[in-house]
N, C-alpha and C positions, 0 to 999 in steps of 0.2 A: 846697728848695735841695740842690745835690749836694753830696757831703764828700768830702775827695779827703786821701789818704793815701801819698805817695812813699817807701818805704825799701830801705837798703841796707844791705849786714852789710859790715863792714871790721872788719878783724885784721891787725894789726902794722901794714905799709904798705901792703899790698893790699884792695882792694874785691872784696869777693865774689861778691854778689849784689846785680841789681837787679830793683826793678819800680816800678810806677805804680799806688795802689789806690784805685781809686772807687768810688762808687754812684751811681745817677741815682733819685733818687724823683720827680722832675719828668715829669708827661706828655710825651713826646720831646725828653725830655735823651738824650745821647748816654750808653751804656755803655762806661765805661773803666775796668772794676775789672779787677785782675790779685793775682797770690796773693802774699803779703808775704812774702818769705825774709829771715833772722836777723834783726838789730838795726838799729833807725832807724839812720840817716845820724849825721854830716851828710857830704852826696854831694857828691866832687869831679870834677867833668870839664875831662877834658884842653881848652883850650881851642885850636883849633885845631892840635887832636894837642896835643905840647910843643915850641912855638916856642923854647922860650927855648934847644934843644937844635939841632933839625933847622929848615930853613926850611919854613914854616907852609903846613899844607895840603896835604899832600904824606904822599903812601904811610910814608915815612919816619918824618914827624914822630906819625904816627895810631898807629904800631907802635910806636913808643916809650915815646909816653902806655901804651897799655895794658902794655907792659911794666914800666911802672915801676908802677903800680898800679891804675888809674882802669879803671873801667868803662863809664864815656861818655867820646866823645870831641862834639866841635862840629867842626860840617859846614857851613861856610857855602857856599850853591848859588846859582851862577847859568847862566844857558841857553850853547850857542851857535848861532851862526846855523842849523845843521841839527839845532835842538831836543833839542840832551845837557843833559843838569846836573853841570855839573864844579865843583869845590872850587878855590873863592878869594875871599877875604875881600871884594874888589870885582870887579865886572864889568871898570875899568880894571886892564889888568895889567902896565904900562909897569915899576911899582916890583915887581913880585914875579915876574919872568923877564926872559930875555935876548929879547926881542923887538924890544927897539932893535937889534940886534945883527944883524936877517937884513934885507938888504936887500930881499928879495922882499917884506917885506910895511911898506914905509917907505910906500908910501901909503895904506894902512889908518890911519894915522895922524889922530884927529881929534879938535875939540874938541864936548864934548856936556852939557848943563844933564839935570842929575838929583838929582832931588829938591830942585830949588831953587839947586846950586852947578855951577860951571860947573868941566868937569874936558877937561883935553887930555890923549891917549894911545892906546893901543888898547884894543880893548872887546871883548869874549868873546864878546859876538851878531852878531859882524862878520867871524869864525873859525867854520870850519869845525871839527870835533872835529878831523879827523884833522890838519888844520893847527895847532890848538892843541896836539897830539901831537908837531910838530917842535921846541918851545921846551923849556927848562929853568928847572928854577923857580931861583928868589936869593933874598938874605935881606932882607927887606923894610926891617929898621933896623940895616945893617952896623954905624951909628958904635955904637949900645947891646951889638950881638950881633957883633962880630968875627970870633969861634971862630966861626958857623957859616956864614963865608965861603967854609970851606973844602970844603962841601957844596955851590955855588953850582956849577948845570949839570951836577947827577948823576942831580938826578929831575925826570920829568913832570908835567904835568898833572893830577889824578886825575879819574876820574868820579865821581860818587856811587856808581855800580856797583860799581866798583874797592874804594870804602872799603868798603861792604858784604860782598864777598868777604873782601876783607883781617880785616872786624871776623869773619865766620862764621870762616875759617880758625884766628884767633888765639884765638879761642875755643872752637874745639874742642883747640886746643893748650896751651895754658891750663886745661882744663880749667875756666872759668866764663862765664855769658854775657855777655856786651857788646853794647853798645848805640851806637846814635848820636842826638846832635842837630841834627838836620838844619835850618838857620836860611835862611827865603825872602827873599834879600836884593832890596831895591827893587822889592817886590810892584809901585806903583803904574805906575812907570817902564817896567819888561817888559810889565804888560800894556795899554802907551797903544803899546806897536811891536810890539802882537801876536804876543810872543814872552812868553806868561804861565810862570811857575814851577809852579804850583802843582797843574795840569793835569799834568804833567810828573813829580811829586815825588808824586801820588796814583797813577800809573799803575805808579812803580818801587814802590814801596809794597808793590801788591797783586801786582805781577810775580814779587817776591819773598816772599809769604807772611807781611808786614809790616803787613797793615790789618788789625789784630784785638786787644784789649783789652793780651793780656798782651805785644805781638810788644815788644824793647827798643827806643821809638821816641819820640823827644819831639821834639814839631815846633815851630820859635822864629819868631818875627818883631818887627820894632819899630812895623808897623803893624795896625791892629784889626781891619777891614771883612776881609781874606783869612783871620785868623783863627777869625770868625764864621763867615764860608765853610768855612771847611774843620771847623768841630766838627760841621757836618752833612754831610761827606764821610767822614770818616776814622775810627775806632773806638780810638786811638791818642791819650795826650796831647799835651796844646797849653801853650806856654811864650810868656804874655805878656811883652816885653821894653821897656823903658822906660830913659829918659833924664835926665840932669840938669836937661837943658834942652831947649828946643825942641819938637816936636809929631809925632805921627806921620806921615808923609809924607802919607797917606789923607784924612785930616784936615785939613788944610793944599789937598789939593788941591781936595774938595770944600768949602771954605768954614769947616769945622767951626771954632770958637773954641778948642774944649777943648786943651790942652796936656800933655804928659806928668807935671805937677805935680798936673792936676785925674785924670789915672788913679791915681794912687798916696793920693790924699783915700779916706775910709772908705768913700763913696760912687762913686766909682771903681774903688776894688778890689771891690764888690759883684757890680758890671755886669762886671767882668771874671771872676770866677770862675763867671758864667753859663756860658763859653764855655772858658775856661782852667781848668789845673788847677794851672800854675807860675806865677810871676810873677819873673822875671831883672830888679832895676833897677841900673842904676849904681852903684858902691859908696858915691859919695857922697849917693846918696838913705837908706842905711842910717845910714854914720858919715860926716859933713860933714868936710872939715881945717877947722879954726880957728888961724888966724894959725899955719901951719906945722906943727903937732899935729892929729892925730886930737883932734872934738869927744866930746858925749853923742850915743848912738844917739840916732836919731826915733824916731818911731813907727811907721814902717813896718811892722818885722817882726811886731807886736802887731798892727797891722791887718791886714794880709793872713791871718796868721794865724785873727784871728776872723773872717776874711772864705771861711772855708777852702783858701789857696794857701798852697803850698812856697817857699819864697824862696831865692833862690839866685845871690847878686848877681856882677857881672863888673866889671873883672877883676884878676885878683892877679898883682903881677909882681915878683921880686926883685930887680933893677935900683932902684939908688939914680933915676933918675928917675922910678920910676912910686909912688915910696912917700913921705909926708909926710918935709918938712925933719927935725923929730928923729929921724928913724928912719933918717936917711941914714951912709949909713960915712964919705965922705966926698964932695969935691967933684966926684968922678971920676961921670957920671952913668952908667956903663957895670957900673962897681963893683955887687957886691950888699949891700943893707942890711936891716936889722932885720925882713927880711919875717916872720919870726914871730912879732914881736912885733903887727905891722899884724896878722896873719890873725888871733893871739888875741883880739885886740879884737872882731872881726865874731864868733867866734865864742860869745864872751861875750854878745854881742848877740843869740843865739838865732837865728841863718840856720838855715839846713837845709842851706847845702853852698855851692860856690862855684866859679866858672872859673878854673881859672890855666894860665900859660904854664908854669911849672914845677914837674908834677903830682905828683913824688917831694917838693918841700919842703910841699906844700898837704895831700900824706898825712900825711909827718911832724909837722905842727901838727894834726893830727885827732888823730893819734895820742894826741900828746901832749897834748893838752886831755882826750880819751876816759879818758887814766892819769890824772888828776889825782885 
């Protein structure tokens, strides 16, 4: 069995250093050790850059995260029609640019069953890069994020290309290295219209001198079978990601029974850390709410743990909507509430790190938890 070891050095608000460290004692396990710098975690990455600041996914929002302390940011990729991988949280991008807005592309317009739900809008495999290059991004939830209305049709698109320049630049600017996490959204769906990710996201990889133990690279997804695929492609870890509910799309399409419940069992996270080195689940797979209050942790983090994966659950949001009734400010759900007191909890709970939209308050509860 391989042992996998993530850590990261953080001082004051900022994250220093990262890496990802393995071993493979398995006759062809993949090798993904890399060399440990300063002190464990626990690792927070910006979660699609810091939405809670810039709108999400966007050059802006990535430069931010890392400014304010984080050394990963999350990448989520999907193709477009002439085979790019651009950043956006879904393929439909009707709510996160002005696309409604140009009429040249009102009959792009359609509706399309993925991954089992039926979604109307426009879809990124149906754009051209350079056409998705004419829109501007907006802010995905104005009514929660107001302030970052006023950013809405300043920036593009980004490629995956683009964040990787951007993360190489600000890190040599910076003076530390940064990393991304790059997440294959809707593996099964891209590859039934022959427009696969993963193909795609191995080739920027190595283009870029990114397919090799130590390169700063952790690859996400919520379904298994591309995952499996890719630990015998890439030399680079893998971030098994999981649900409250529901199954991984893979699974579901091939017949499989299992459910995102039966991954996170001891015997689940077994078979996962065959192939993974992280395991990212829901934050209510760690601490459930109960009747409006944060419960008692599961047992997840224990088992993954003995199972050998980093846990590192998503996602943390300061917005009185995204955090349990007692911990709210007040009725206002746009309001910020008690988010440090939510993130001390998970941390108490022994994670290893965690996504947030607002990567300066996620440092400052590391912090502060690390002084105690």
């Amino acid at each position: 069995m391989r042992k996998r070891l993530g850590v990261l050095a953080l001082s004051g608000l900022a994250v220093l250093s990262v890496t990802g460290l393995a071993s493979a004692t398995e006759p062809g396990a993949r090798d993904v050790s890399a060399q440990a710098k300063g002190h464990d975690g626990p690792v927070i990455v910006g979660h699609r850059g810091a939405p809670g600041y810039r709108p999400e996914h966007t050059l802006a929002s990535y430069e931010l995260a890392y400014r304010q302390g984080v050394d990963w940011v999350d990448v989520d990729l999907v193709p477009t029609k002439d085979g790019q991988l651009v950043a956006r949280h879904e393929n439909e991008i009707g709510g996160t640019t002005d696309v409604a807005k140009h009429p040249e592309f009102a009959n792009r317009k359609a509706t399309k069953v993925i991954d089992g739900t039926s979604f109307t809008g426009w879809f990124t495999e149906d754009f051209t890069l350079a056409e998705l290059k004419t829109l501007r991004a907006t802010e995905r939830i104005p009514q929660l994020r107001p302030n970052n209305k006023i950013y809405d049709g300043r920036y593009q698109i980004a490629t995956y290309q683009e964040v990787l320049d951007l993360t190489r630049r600000l890190g040599r600017e910076l003076r530390r290295e940064l990393g991304t996490y790059p997440e294959v959204k809707h593996s099964t769906y891209f590859s039934s219209i022959k427009n696969p990710t993963e193909p795609k996201l191995v080739e920027l990889l190595k283009r870029n001198g990114l397919n090799h133990p130590k390169a700063p690279v952790i690859i996400q997804s919520f379904e298994v079978s591309n995952l499996i695929a890719l630990s015998r492609q890439v030399r680079v870890p893998l971030l098994q990601l999981t649900s409250a509910t529901g199954a991984p799309a893979d699974f579901v399409a091939k017949g499989d029974p299992r459910t995102y419940a039966d991954l996170v069992t001891p015997v689940g996270l077994k078979e996962i850390s065959k192939y993974a080195d992280y395991l990212g689940p829901e934050k209510a797979q760690v601490i459930p709410v109960v009747n409006g209050a944060l419960g008692k942790p599961t047992a997840l983090v224990a088992d993954a743990h003995k199972a050998g994966l980093k846990v590192g659950p998503y996602t943390f949001r300061n917005e009185n909507n995204f955090l349990p009734q007692n911990l709210r400010s007040s009725a206002n759900l746009a309001e910020y509430g008690d988010a440090f007191a939510e993130q001390e909890a998970f941390l108490k709970a022994g994670v290893d790190g965690y996504f947030s939209d607002q990567p300066d308050t996620a440092l400052e509860a590391v912090k502060a938890f690390r002084g105690r």
